[in-house]
C-alpha positions in Angstrom: 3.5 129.6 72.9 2.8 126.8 70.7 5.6 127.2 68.9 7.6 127.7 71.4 6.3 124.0 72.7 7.0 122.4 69.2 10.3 123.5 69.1 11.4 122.2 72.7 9.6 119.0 71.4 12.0 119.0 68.5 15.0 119.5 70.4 14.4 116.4 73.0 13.3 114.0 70.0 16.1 114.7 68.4 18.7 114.8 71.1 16.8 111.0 72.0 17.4 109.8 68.6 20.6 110.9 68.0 21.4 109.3 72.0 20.2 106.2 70.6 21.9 105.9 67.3 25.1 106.4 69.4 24.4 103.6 71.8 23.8 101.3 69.2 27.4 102.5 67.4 29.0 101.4 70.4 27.0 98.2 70.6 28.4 97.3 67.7 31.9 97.8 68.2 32.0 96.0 72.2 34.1 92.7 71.7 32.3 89.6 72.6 33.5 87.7 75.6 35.7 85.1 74.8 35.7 85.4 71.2 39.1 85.2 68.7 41.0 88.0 68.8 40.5 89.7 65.4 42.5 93.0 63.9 40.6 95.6 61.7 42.9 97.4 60.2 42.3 101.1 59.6 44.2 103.5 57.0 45.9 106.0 58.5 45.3 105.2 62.3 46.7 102.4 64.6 44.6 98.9 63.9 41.7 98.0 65.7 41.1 94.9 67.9 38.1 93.5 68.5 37.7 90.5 70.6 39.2 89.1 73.5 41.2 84.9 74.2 39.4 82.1 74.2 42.2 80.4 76.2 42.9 83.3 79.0 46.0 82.8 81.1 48.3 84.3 83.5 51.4 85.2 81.4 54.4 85.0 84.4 58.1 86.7 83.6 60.6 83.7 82.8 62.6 85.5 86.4 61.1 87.7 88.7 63.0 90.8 88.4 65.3 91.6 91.3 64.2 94.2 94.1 66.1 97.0 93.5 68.8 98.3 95.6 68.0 101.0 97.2 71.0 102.2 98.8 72.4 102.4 95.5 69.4 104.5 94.1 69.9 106.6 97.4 73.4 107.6 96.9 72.7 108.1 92.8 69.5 109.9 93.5 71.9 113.3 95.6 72.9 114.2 92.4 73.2 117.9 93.8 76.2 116.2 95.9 77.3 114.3 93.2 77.8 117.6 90.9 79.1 119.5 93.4 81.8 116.3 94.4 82.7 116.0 90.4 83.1 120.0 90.0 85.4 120.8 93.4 87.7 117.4 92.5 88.5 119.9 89.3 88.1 123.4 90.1 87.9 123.2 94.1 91.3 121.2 93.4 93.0 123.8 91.6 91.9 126.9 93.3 93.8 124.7 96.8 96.8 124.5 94.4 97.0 127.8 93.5 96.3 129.7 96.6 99.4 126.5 97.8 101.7 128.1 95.6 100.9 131.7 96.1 101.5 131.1 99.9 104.8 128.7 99.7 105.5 129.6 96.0 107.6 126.4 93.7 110.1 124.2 94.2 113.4 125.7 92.3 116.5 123.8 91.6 119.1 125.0 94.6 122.2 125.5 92.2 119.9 126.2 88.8 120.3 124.4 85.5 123.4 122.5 85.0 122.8 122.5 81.4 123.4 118.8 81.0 120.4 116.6 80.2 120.1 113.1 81.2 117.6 110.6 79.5 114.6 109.3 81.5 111.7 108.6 79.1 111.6 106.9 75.9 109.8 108.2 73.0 107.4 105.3 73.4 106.9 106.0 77.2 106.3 109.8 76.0 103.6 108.5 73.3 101.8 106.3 76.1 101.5 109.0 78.4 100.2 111.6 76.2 97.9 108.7 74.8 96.4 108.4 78.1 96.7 112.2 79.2 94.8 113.7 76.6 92.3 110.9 76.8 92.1 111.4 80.4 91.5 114.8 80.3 88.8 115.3 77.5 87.0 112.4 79.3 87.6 114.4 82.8 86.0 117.4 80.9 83.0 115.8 79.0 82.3 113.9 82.8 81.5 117.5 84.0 78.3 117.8 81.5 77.5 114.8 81.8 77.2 114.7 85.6 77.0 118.3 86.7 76.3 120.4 83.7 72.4 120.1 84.5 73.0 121.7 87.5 76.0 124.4 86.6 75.6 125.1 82.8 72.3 124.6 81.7 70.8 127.3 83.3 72.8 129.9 81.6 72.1 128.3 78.0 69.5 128.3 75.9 68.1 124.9 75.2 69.3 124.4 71.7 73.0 124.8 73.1 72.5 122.7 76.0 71.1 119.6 73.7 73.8 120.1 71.8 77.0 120.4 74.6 75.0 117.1 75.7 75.6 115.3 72.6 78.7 116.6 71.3 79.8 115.3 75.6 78.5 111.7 75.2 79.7 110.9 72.0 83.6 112.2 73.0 83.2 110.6 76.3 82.1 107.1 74.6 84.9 107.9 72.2 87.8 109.0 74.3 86.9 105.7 76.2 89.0 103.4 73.7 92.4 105.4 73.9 92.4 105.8 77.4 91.9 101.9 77.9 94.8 101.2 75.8 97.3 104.1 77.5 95.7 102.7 80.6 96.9 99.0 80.3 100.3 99.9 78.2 101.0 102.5 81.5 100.7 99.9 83.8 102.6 97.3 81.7 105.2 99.3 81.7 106.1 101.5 84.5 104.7 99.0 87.2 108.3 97.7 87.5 109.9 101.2 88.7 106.5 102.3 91.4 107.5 99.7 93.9 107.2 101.3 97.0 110.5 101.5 99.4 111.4 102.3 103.7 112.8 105.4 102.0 109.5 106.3 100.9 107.8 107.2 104.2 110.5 109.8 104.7 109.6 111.4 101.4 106.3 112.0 103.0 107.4 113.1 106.2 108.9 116.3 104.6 106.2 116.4 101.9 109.2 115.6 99.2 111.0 119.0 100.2 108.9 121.4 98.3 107.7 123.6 101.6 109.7 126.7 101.0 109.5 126.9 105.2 112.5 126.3 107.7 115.7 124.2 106.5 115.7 123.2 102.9 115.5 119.0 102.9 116.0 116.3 99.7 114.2 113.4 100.7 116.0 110.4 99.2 113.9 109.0 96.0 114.3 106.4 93.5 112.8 106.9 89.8 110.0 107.6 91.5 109.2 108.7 94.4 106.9 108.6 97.2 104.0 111.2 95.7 104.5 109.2 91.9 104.5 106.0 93.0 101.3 107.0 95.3 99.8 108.3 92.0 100.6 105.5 90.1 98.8 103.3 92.1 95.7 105.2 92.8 95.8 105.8 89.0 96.1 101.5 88.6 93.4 101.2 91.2 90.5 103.4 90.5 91.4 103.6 86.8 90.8 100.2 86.4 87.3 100.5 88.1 86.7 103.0 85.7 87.7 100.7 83.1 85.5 98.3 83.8 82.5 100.4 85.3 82.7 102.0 81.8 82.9 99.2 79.3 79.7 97.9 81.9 77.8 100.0 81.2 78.3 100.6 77.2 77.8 97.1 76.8 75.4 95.9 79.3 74.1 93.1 76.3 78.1 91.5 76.2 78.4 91.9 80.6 74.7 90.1 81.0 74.3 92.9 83.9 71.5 93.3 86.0 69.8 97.0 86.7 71.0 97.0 90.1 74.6 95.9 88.7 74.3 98.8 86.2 73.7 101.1 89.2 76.5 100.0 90.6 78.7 100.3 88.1 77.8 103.9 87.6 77.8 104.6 91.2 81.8 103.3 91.0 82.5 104.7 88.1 81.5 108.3 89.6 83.6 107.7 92.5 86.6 106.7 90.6 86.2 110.0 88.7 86.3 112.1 91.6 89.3 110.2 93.1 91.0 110.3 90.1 90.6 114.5 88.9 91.7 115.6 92.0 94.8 112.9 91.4 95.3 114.4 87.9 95.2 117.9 88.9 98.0 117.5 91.6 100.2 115.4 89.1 99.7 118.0 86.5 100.4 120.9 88.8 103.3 119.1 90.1 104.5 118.5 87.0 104.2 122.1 85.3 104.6 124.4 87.7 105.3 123.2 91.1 109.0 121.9 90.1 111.4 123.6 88.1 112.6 121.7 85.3 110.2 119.4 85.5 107.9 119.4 82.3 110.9 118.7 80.1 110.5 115.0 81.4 107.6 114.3 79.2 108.0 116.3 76.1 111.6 115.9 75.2 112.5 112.6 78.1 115.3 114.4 79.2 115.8 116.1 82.4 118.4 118.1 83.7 121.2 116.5 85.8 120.9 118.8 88.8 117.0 118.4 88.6 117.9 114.6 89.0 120.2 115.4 91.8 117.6 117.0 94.1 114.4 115.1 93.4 115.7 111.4 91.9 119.2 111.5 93.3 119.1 107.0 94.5 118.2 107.2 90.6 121.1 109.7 89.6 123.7 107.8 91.3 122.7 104.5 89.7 123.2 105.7 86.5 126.7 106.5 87.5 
């Protein structure tokens, strides 16, 4: 029993002194109040301070930051919707085009190939376009990851792959950015002249150009261009140039002097321009492969075939003659 009560005693002396020897560590290390701010440094761990100002004052931002928008935050914060409105201007565009064409099938020259080709492009418009296409495209492609793959292809990878189709997308996107900018302003330099709308357009839309396969076969009248180019062309002038400048925003905030709330903005615009402008693309390259016969020929020699001129550019046709 005795024992017993020595080595309880033992135990509480010992837990006091130890408690005590403690406290008087951390005595030691408070900071005095209002004394000069001193730093201890320590190998191998972050310095210590000790002290705290002798002159205390309020430290107040040069500008009080802006409130944020929160419209803005609203629309950027549905990024379920905004996957879903980035994927279906791609895929939910094509799969319309293709069940289009199964039901009313192409548009086919009415007396076939004449065999006589007609210049329309120059090599240098052919080198602008392509410039800009293939831009366009890998740009269209990498916006996918970037703004839906989170939601469509990252649950069916592994997370080594995903970080790296993440990086591998920025990088091309920021890359692509510089030729499409320069096939961008050299497009609109150049071809502005021949998209000026005309009264004959309107008709061109009435009869949706003449490709319906249904009822009487009709050529709407059509310049260079017509109705559904010229339409393109300016969307593309439009909403390319906001993602122009939405882009070069955002990769150089430091040069633009932009605010957050600008920032936001700029991506907000930039996503809608990238909708507006895939579905665009996917018609004009539909329309330009497949939907018309004869028409690919345009941009990868520059010549077209004179009866393909007759029926969709004949105002065009007979100025040349």
């Amino acid at each position: 029993m005795n024992r017993a009560i020595r080595l309880f005693s033992f135990i509480v002396i010992s837990l006091f002194v130890s408690t005590a020897a403690m406290a008087a560590d951390v005595a030691t290390l408070q900071p005095q109040q209002w004394q000069t701010i001193q730093e201890h440094a320590i190998p191998g761990d972050i310095p210590e301070i000790r002290g705290m100002p002798t002159q205390v004052e309020l430290l107040m931002p040069a500008s009080i930051p802006e409130d944020a928008n929160e419209t803005v935050l609203g629309y950027l914060g549905a990024t379920d919707s905004i996957a879903f409105l980035v994927f279906a201007s791609l895929f939910g565009v094509i799969a319309l085009f293709i069940i289009f064409i199964m039901v009313n099938g192409i548009s086919r020259l009415d007396k076939g190939f004449s065999g006589k080709m007609i210049k329309r492009w120059s090599g240098l418009s052919i080198s602008v376009h392509w410039l800009g296409a293939i831009a366009c495209i890998l740009l269209m492609l990498t916006g996918l990851v970037l703004t839906g793959g989170r939601h469509y292809f990252e649950p069916s990878m592994n997370a080594p792959s995903w970080a790296s189709l993440v990086g591998i997308s920025s990088g091309l996107h920021e890359l692509m950015a510089f030729p499409f900018i320069l096939g961008y302003v050299l497009m609109i330099l150049m071809w502005a002249p021949k998209q000026i709308p005309a009264s004959y357009d309107l008709k061109w839309f009435a009869v949706l150009g003449g490709y319906l396969n249904t009822g009487k076969k009709h050529h709407p009248d059509a310049g260079f261009a017509n109705a559904g180019e010229k339409l393109w062309f300016w969307v593309f002038a439009l909403f390319g140039g906001a993602m122009v400048l939405s882009g070069l925003t955002m990769m150089f905030p430091e040069t633009f002097v932009v605010s957050k709330n600008t920032a936001n903005t700029m991506l907000l615009l930039h996503i809608v321009s990238t909708v507006i402008i895939s579905a665009f693309s996917v018609i004009h390259i539909f329309m330009a492969t497949v939907m018309s016969e004869g028409g690919m020929s345009n941009m990868t020699s520059g010549y077209c075939d004179e009866n393909w001129a007759k029926q969709h550019h004949n105002l065009w046709f007979k100025e040349l003659k």
